[in-house]
Backbone as CSV, one residue per row, in Angstrom:
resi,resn,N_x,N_y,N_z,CA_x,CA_y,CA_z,C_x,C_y,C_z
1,UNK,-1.455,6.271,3.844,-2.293,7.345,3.346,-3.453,6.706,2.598
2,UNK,-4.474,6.983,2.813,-6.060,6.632,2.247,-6.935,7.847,1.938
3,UNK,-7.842,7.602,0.893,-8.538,8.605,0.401,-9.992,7.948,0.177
4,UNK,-11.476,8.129,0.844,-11.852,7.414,0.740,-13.267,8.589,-0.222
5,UNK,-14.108,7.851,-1.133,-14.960,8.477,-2.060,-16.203,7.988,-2.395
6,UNK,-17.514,8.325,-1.615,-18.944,7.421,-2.123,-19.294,8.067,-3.310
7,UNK,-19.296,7.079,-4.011,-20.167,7.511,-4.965,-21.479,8.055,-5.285
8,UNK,-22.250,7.044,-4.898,-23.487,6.752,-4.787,-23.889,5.937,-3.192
9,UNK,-24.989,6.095,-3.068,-25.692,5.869,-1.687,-24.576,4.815,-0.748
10,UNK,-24.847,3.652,-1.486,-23.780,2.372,-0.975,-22.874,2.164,-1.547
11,UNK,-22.325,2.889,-2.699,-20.761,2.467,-3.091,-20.386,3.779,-2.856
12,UNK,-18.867,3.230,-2.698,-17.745,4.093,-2.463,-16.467,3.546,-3.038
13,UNK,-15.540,4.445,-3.088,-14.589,3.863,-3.283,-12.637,4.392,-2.626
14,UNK,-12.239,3.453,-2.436,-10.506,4.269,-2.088,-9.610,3.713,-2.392
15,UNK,-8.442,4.862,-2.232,-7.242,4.929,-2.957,-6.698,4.619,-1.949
16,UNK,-5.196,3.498,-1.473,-4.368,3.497,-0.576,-3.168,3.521,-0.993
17,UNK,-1.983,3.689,-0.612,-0.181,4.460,-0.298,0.409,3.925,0.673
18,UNK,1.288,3.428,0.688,2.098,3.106,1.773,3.716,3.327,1.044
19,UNK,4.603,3.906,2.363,5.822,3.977,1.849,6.455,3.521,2.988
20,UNK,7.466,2.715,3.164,8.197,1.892,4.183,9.493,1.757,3.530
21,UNK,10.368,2.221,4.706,12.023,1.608,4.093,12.710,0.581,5.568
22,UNK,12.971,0.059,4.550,14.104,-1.379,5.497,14.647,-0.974,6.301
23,UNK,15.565,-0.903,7.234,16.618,0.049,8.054,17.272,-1.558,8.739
24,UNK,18.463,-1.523,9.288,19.300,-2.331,9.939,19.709,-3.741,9.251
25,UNK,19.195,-4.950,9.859,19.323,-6.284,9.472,18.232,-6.554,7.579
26,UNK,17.448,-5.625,8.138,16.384,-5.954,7.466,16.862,-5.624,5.868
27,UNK,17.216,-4.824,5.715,17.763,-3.572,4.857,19.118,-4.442,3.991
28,UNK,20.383,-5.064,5.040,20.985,-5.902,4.589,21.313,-6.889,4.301
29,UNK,20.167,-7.757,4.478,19.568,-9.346,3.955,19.968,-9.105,2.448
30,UNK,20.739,-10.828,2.378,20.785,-11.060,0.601,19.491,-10.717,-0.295
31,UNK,18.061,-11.502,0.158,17.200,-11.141,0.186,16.860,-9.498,-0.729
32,UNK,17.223,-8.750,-0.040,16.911,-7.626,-0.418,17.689,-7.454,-1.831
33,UNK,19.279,-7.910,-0.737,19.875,-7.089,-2.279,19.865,-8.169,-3.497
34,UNK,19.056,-8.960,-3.511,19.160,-9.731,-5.017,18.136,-9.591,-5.760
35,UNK,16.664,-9.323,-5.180,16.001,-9.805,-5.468,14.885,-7.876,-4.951
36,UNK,15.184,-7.643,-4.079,13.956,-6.102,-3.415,14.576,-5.099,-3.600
37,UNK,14.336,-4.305,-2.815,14.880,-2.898,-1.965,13.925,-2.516,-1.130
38,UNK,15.443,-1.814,-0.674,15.105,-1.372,0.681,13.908,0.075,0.766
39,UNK,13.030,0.762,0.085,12.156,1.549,-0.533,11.147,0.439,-0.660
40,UNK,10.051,0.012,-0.184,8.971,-0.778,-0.327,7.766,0.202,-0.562
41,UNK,7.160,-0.037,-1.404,6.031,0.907,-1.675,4.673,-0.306,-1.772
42,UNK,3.670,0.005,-1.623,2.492,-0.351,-1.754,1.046,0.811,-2.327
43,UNK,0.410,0.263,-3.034,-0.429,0.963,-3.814,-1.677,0.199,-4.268
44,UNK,-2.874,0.573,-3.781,-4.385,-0.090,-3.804,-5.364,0.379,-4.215
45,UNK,-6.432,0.141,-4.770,-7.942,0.612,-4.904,-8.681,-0.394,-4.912
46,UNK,-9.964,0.375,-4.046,-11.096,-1.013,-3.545,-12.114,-0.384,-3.901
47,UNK,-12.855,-1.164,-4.410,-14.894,-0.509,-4.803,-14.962,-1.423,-3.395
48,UNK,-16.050,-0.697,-2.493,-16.859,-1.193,-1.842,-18.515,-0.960,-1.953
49,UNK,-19.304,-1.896,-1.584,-20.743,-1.478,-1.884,-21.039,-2.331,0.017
50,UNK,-21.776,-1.414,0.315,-22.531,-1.144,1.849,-23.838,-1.243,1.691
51,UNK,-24.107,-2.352,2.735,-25.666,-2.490,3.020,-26.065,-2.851,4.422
């Protein structure tokens, strides 16, 4: 999910979301359970300026 917002002429700016879950092998790696989980989220904001 992205949300994107100009400000002004050449800047803008956006918000990004990501939600992902582990499922199978992935999910039951030691890995996970010592240290992650299986619920991975990601969350961003970028200024960009365009020319």
């Amino acid at each position: 999910l992205s949300a994107d917002y100009n400000i002004y002429e050449n800047w803008s700016v956006t918000g990004l979301f990501q939600y992902t879950r582990l499922v199978g092998d992935a999910e039951d790696s030691p890995v996970v359970d010592d240290e992650g989980d299986e619920n991975q989220f990601f969350a961003g904001f970028l200024v960009k300026y365009s020319f």
